[in-house]
N, CA, C and O atoms as CSV, one atom per row, in Angstrom:
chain,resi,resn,atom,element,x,y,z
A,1,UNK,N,N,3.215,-76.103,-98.980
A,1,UNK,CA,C,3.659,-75.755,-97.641
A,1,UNK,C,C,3.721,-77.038,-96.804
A,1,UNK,O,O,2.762,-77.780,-96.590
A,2,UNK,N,N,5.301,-77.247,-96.243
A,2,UNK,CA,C,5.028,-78.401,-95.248
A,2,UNK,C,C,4.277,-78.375,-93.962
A,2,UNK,O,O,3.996,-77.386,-93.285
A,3,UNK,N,N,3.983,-79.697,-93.725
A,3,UNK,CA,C,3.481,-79.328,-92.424
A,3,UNK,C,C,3.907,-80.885,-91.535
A,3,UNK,O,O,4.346,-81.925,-92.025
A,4,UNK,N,N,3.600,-80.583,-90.137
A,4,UNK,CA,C,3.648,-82.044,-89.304
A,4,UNK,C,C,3.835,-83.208,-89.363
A,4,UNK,O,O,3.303,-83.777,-88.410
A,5,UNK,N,N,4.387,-83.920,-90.086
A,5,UNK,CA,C,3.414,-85.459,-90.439
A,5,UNK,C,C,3.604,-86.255,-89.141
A,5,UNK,O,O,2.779,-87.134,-88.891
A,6,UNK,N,N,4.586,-86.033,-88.319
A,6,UNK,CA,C,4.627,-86.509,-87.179
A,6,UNK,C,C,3.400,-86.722,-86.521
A,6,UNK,O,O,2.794,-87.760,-86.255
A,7,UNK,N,N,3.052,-85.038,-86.226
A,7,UNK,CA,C,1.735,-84.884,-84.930
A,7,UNK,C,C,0.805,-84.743,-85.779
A,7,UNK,O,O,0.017,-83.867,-85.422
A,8,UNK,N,N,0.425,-85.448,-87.211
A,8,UNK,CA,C,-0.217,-85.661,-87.949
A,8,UNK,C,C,-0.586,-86.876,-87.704
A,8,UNK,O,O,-1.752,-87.255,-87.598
A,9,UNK,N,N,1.059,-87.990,-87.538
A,9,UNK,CA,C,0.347,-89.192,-87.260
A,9,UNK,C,C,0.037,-89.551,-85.964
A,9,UNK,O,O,-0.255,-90.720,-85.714
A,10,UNK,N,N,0.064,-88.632,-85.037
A,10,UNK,CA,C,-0.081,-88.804,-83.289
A,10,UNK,C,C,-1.687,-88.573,-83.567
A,10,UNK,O,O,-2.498,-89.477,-83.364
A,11,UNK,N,N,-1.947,-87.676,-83.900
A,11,UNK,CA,C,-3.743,-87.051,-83.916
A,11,UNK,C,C,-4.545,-88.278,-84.784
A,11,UNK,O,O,-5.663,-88.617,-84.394
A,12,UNK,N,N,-4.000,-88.860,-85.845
A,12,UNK,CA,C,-4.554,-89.951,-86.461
A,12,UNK,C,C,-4.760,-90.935,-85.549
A,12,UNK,O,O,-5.897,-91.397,-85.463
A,13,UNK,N,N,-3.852,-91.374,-84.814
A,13,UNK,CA,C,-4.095,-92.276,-83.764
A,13,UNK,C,C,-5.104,-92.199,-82.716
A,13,UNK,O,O,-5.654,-93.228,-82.326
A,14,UNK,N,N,-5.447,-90.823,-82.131
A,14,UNK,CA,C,-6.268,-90.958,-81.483
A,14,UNK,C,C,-7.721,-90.691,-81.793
A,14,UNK,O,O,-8.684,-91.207,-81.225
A,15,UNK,N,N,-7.749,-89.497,-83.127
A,15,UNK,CA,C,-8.696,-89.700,-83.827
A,15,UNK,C,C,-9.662,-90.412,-84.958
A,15,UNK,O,O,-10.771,-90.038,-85.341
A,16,UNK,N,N,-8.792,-91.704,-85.425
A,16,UNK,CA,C,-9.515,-92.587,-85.491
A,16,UNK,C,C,-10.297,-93.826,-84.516
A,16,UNK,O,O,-10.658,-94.960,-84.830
A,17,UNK,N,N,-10.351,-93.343,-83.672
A,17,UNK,CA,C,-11.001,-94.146,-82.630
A,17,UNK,C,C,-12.373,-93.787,-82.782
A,17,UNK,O,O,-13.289,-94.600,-82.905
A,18,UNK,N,N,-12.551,-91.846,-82.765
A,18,UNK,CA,C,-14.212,-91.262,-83.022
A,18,UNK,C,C,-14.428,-91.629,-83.822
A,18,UNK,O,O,-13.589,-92.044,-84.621
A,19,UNK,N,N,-16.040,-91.662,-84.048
A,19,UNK,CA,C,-16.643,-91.679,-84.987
A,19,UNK,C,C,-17.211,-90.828,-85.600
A,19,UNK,O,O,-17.754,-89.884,-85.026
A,20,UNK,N,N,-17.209,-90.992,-87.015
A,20,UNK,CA,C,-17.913,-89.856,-87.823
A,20,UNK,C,C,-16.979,-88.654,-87.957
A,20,UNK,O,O,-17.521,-87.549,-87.987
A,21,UNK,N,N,-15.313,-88.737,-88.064
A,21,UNK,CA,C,-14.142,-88.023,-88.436
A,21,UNK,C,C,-13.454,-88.504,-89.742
A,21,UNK,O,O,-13.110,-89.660,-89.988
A,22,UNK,N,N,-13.331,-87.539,-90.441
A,22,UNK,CA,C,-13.455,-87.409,-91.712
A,22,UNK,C,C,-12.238,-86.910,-92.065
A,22,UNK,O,O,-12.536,-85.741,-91.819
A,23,UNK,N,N,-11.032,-86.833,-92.466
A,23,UNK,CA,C,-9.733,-85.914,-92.347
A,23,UNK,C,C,-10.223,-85.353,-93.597
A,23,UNK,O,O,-11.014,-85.931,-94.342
A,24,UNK,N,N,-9.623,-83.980,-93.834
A,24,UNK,CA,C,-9.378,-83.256,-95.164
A,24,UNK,C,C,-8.315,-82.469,-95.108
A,24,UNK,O,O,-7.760,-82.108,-94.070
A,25,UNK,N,N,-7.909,-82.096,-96.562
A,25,UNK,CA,C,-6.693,-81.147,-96.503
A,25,UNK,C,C,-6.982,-80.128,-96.833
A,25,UNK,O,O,-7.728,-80.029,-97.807
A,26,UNK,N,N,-6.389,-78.650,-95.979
A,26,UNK,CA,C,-6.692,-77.676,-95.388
A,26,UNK,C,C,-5.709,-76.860,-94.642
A,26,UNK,O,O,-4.987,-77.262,-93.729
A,27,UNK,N,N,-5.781,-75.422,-95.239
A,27,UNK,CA,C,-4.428,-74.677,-94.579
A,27,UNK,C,C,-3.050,-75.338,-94.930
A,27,UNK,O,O,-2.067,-75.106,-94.227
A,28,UNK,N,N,-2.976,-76.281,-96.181
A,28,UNK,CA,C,-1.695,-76.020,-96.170
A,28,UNK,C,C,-1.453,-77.444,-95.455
A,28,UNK,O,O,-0.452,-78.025,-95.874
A,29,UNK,N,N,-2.047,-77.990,-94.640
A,29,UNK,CA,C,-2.197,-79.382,-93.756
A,29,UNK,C,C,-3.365,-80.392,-94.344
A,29,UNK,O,O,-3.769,-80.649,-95.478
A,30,UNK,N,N,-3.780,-80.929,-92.737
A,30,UNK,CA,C,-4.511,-81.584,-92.682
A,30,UNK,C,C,-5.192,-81.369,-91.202
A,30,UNK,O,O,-4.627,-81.330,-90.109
A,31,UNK,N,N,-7.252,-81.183,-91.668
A,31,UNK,CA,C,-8.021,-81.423,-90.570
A,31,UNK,C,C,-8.377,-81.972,-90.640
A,31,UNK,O,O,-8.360,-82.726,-91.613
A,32,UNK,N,N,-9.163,-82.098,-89.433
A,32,UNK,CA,C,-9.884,-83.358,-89.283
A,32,UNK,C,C,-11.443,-83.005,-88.646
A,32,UNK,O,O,-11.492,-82.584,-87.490
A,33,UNK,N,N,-12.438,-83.146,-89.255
A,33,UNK,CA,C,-14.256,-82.737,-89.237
A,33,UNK,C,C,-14.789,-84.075,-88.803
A,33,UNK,O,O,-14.460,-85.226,-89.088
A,34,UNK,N,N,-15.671,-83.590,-88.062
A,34,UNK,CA,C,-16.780,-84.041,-87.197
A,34,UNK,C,C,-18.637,-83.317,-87.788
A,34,UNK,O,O,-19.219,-82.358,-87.282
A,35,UNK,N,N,-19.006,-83.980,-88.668
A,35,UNK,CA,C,-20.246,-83.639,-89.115
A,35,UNK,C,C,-19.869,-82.912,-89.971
A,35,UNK,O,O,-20.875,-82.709,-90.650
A,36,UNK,N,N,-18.970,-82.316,-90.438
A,36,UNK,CA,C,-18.925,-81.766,-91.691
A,36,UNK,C,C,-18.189,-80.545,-90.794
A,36,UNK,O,O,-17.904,-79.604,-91.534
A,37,UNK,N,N,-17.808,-80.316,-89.389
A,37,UNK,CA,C,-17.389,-79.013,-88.634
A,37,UNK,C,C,-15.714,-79.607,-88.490
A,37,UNK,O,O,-15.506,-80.818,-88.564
A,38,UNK,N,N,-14.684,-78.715,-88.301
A,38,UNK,CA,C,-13.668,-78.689,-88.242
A,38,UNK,C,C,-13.256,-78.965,-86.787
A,38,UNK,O,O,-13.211,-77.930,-86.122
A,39,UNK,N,N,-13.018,-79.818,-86.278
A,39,UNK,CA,C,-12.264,-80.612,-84.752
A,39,UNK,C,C,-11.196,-79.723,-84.451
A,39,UNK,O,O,-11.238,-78.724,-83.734
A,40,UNK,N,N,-9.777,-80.421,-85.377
A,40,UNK,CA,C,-8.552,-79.851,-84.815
A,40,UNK,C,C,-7.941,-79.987,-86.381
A,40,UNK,O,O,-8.643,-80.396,-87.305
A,41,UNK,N,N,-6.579,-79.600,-86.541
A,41,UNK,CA,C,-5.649,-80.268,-87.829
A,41,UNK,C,C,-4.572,-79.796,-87.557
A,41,UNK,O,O,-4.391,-79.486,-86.380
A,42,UNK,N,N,-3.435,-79.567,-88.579
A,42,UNK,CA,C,-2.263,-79.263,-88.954
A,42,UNK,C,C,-1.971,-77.985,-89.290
A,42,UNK,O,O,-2.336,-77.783,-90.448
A,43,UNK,N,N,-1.439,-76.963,-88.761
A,43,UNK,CA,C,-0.719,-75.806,-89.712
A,43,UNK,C,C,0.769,-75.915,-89.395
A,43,UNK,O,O,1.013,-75.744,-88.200
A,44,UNK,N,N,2.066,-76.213,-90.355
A,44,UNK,CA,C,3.122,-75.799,-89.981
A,44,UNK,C,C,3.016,-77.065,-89.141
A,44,UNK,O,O,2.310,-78.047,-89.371
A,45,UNK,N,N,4.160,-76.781,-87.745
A,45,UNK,CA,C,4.020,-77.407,-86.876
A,45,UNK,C,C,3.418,-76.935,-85.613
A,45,UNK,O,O,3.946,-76.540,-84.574
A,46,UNK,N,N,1.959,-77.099,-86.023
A,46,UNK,CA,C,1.053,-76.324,-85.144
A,46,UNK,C,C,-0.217,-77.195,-84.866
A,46,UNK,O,O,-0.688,-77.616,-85.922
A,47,UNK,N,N,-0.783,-77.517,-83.957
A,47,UNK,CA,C,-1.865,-78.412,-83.404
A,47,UNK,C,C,-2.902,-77.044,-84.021
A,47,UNK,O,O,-2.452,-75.909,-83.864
A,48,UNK,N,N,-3.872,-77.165,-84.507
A,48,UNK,CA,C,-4.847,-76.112,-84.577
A,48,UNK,C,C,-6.212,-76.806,-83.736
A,48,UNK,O,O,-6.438,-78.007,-83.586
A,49,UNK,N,N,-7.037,-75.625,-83.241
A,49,UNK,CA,C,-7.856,-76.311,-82.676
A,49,UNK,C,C,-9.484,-75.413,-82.696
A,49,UNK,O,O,-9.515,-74.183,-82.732
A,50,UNK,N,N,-10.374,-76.014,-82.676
A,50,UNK,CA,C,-12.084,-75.353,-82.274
A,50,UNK,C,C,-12.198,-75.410,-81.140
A,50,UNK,O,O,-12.191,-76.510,-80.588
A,51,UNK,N,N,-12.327,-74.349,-80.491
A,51,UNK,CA,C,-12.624,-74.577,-78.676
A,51,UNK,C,C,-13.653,-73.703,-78.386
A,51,UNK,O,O,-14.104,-73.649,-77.242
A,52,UNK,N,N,-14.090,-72.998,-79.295
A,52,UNK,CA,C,-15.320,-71.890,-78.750
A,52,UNK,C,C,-14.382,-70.315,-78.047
A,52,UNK,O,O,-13.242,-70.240,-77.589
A,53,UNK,N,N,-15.305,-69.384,-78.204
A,53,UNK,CA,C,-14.800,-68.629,-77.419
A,53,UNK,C,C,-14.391,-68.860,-76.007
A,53,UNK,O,O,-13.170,-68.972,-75.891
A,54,UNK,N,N,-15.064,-68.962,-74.905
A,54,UNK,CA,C,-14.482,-69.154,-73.561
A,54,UNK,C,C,-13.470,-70.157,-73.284
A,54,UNK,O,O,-12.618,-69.936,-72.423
A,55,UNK,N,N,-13.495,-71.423,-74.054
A,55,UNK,CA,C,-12.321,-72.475,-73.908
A,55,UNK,C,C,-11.230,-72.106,-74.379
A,55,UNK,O,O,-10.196,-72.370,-73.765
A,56,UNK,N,N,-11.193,-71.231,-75.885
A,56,UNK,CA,C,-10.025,-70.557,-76.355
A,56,UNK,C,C,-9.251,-69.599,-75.602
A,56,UNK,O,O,-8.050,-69.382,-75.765
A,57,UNK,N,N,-10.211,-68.894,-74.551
A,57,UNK,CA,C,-9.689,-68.236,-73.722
A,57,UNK,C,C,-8.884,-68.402,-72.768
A,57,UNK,O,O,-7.831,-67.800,-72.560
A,58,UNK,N,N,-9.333,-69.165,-72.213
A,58,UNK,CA,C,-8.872,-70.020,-71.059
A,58,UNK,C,C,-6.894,-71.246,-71.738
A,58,UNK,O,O,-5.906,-71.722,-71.179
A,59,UNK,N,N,-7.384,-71.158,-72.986
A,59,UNK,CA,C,-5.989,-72.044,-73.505
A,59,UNK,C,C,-5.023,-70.803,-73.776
A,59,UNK,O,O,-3.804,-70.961,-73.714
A,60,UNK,N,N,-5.646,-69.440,-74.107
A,60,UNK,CA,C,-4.830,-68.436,-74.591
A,60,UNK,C,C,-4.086,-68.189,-73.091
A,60,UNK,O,O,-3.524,-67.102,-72.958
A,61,UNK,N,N,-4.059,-68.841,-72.307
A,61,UNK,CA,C,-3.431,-68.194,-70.969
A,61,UNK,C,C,-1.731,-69.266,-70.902
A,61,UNK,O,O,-0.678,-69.093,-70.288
A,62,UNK,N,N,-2.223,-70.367,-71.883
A,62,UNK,CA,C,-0.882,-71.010,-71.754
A,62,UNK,C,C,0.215,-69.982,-72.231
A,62,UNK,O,O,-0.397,-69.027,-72.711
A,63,UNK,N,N,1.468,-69.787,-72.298
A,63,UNK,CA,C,2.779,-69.465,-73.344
A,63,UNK,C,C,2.849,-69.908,-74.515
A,63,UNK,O,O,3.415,-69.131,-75.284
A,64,UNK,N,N,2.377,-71.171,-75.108
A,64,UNK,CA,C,2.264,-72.241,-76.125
A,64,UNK,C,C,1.195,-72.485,-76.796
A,64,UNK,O,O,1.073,-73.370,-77.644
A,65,UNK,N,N,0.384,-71.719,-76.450
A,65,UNK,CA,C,-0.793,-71.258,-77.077
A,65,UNK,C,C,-1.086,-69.672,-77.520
A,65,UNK,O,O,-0.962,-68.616,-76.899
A,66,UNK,N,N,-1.516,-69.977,-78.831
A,66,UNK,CA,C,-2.094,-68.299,-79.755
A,66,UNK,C,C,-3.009,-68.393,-80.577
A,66,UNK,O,O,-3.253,-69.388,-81.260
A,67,UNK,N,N,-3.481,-67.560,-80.577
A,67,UNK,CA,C,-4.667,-67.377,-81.959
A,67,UNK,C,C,-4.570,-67.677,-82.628
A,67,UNK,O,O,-3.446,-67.536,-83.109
A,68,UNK,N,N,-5.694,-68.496,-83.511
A,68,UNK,CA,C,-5.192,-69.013,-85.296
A,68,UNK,C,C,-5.473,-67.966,-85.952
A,68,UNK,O,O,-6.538,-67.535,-86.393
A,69,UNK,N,N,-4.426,-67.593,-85.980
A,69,UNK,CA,C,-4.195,-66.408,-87.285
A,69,UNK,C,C,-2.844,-66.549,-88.286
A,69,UNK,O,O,-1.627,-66.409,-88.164
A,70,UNK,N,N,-4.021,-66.996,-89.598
A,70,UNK,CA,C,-2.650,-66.930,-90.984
A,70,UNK,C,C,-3.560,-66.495,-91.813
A,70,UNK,O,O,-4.117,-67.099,-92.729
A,71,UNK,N,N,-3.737,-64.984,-91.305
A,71,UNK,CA,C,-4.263,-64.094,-92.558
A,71,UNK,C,C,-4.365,-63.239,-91.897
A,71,UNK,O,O,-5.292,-62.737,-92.533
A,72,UNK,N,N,-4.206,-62.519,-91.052
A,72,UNK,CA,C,-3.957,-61.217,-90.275
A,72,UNK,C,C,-5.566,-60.778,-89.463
A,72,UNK,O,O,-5.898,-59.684,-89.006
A,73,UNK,N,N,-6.309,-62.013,-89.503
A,73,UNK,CA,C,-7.302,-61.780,-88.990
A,73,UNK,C,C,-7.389,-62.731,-87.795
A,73,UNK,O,O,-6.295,-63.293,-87.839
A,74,UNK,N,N,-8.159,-63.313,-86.592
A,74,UNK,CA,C,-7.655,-64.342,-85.834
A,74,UNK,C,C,-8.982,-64.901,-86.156
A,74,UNK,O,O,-9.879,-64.264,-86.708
A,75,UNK,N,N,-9.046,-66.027,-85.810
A,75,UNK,CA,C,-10.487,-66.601,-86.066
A,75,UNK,C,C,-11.153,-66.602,-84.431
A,75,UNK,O,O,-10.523,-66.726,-83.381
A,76,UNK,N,N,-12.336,-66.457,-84.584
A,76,UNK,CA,C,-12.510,-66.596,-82.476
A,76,UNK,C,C,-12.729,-67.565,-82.577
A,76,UNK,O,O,-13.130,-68.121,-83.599
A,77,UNK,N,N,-12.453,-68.193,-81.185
A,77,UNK,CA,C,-12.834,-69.614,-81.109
A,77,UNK,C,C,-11.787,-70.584,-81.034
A,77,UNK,O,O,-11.963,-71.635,-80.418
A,78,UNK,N,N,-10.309,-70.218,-81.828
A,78,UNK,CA,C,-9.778,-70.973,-82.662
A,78,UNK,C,C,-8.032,-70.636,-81.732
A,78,UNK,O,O,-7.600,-69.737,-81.010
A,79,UNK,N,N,-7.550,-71.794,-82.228
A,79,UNK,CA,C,-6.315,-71.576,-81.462
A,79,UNK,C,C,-5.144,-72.369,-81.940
A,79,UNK,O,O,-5.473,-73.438,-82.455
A,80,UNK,N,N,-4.171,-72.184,-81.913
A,80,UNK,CA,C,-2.735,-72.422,-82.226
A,80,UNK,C,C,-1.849,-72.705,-81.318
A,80,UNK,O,O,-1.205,-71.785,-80.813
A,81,UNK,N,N,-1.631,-74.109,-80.909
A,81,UNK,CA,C,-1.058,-75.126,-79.521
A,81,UNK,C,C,0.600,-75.077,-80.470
A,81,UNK,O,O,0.628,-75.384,-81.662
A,82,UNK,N,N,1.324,-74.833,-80.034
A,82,UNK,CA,C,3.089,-75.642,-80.028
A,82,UNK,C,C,2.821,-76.799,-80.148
A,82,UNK,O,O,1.618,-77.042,-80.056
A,83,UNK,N,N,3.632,-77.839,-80.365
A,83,UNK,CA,C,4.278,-79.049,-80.427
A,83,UNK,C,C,4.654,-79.426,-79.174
A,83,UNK,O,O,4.355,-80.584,-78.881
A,84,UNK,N,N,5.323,-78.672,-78.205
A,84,UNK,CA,C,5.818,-78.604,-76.883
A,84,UNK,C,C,4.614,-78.829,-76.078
A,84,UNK,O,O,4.590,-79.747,-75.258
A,85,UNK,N,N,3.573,-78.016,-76.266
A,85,UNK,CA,C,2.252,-77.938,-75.023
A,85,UNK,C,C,1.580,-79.726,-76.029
A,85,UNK,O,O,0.367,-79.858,-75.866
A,86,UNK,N,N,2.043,-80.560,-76.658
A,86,UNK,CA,C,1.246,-81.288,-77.365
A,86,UNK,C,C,1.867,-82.676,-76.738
A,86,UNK,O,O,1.316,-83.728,-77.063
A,87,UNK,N,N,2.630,-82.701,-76.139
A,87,UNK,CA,C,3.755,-84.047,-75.550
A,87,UNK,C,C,2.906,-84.674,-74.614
A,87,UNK,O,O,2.210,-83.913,-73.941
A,88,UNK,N,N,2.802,-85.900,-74.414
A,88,UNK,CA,C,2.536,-87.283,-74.384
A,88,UNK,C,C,0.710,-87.139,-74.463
A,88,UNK,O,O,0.049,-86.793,-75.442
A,89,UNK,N,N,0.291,-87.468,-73.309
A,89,UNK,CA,C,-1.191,-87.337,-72.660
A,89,UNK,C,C,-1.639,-86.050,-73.381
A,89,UNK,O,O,-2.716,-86.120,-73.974
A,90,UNK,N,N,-1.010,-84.967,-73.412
A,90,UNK,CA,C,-1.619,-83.395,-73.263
A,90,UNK,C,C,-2.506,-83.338,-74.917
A,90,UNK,O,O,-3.542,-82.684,-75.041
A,91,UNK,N,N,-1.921,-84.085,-76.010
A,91,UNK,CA,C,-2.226,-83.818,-76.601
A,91,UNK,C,C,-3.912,-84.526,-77.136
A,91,UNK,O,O,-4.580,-84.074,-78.066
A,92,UNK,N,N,-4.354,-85.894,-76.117
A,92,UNK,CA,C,-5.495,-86.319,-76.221
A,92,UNK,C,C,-6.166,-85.157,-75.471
A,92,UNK,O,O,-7.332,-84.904,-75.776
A,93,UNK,N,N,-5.671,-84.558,-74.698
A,93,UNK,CA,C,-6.795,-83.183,-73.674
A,93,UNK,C,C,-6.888,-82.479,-74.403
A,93,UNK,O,O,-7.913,-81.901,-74.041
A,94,UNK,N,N,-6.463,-81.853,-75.566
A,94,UNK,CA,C,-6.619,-80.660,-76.102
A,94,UNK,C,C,-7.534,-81.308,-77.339
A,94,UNK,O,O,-8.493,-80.650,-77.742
A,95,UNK,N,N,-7.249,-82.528,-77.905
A,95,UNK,CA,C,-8.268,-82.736,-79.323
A,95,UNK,C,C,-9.950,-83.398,-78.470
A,95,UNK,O,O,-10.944,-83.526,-79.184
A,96,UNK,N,N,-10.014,-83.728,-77.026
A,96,UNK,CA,C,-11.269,-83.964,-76.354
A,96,UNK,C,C,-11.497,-82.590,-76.206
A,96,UNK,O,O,-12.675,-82.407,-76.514
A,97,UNK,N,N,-10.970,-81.534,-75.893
A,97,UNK,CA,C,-11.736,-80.471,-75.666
A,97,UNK,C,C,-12.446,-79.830,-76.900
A,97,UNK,O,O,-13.622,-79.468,-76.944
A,98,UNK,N,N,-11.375,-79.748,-78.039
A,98,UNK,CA,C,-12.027,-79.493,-79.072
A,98,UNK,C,C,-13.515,-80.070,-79.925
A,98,UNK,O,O,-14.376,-79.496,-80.591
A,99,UNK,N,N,-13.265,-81.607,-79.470
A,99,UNK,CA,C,-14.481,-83.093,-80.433
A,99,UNK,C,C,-15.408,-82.054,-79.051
A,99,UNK,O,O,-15.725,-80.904,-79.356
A,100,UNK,N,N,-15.732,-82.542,-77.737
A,100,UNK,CA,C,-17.212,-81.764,-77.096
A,100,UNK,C,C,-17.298,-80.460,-77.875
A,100,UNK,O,O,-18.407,-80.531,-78.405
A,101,UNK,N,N,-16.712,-79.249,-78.257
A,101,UNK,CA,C,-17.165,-78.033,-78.578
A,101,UNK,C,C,-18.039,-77.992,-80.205
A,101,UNK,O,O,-19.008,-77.357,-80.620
A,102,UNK,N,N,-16.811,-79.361,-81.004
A,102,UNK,CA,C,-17.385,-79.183,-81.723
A,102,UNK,C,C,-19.222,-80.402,-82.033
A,102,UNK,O,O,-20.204,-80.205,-82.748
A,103,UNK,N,N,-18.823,-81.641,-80.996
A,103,UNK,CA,C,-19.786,-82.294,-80.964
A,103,UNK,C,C,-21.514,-81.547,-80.917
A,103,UNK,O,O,-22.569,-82.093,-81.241
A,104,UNK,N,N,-21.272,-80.041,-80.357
A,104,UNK,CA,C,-22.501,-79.307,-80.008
A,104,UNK,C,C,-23.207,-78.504,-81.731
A,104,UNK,O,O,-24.339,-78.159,-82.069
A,105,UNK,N,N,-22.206,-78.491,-82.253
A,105,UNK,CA,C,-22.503,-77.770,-83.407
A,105,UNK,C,C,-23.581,-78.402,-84.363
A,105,UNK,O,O,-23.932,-79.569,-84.186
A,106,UNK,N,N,-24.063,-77.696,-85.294
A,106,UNK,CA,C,-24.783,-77.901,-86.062
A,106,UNK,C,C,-24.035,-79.391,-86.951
A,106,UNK,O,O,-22.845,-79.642,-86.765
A,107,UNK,N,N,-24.706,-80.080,-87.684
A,107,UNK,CA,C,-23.714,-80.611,-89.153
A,107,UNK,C,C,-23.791,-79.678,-90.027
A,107,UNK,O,O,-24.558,-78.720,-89.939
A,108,UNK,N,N,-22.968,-79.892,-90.978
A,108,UNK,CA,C,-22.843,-78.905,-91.906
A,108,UNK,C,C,-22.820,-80.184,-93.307
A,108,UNK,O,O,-22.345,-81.311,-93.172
A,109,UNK,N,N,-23.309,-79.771,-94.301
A,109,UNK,CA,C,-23.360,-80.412,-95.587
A,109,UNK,C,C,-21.951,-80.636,-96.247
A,109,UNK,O,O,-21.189,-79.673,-96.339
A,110,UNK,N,N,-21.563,-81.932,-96.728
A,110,UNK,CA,C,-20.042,-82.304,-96.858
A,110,UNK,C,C,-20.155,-82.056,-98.109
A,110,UNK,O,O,-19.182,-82.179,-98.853
């Protein structure tokens, strides 16, 4: 399944700056983990993202934003940005919101 390589290589850019981000391939793409927890990645041409319940909420109010759902289930927490809501600046705001939500999490064993 293709996916992004474009806003594959936009997210590389700003996420190799953090530390302790790890890319893997996933869904068909590519994410990108923080302690062993999932940040943001690739579906399609789709920004995916970890925002927690209440932040996901609050993004579900864009048009350009939806639930990550590719299995008929949605994940909570989790969200599915356009390409469009991802243009110039917008798209460092949406992978900082995601690195704090997921910065709080446990590590998880790689």
């Amino acid at each position: 399944m293709a996916y992004s390589k474009k806003l594959d290589g936009r997210i590389g850019e700003i996420v190799s700056r953090w530390e302790n981000i790890v890319p893997k391939e996933m869904f068909g793409g590519v994410c990108y983990l923080l302690n062993g927890n999932i940040v943001c990645g690739i579906y399609k041409d789709y920004l995916i993202l970890r925002l927690g319940e209440e932040e996901a909420a609050l993004a579900l109010q864009n048009p350009r934003v939806r639930e990550f759902d590719i299995t008929g289930r949605p994940m909570k927490g989790w969200v599915m940005v356009e390409q469009q809501a991802c243009a110039g600046k917008k798209l460092a705001e949406w992978l900082n919101k995601a690195r704090l939500f997921v910065a709080h999490l446990p590590a998880k064993d790689r």
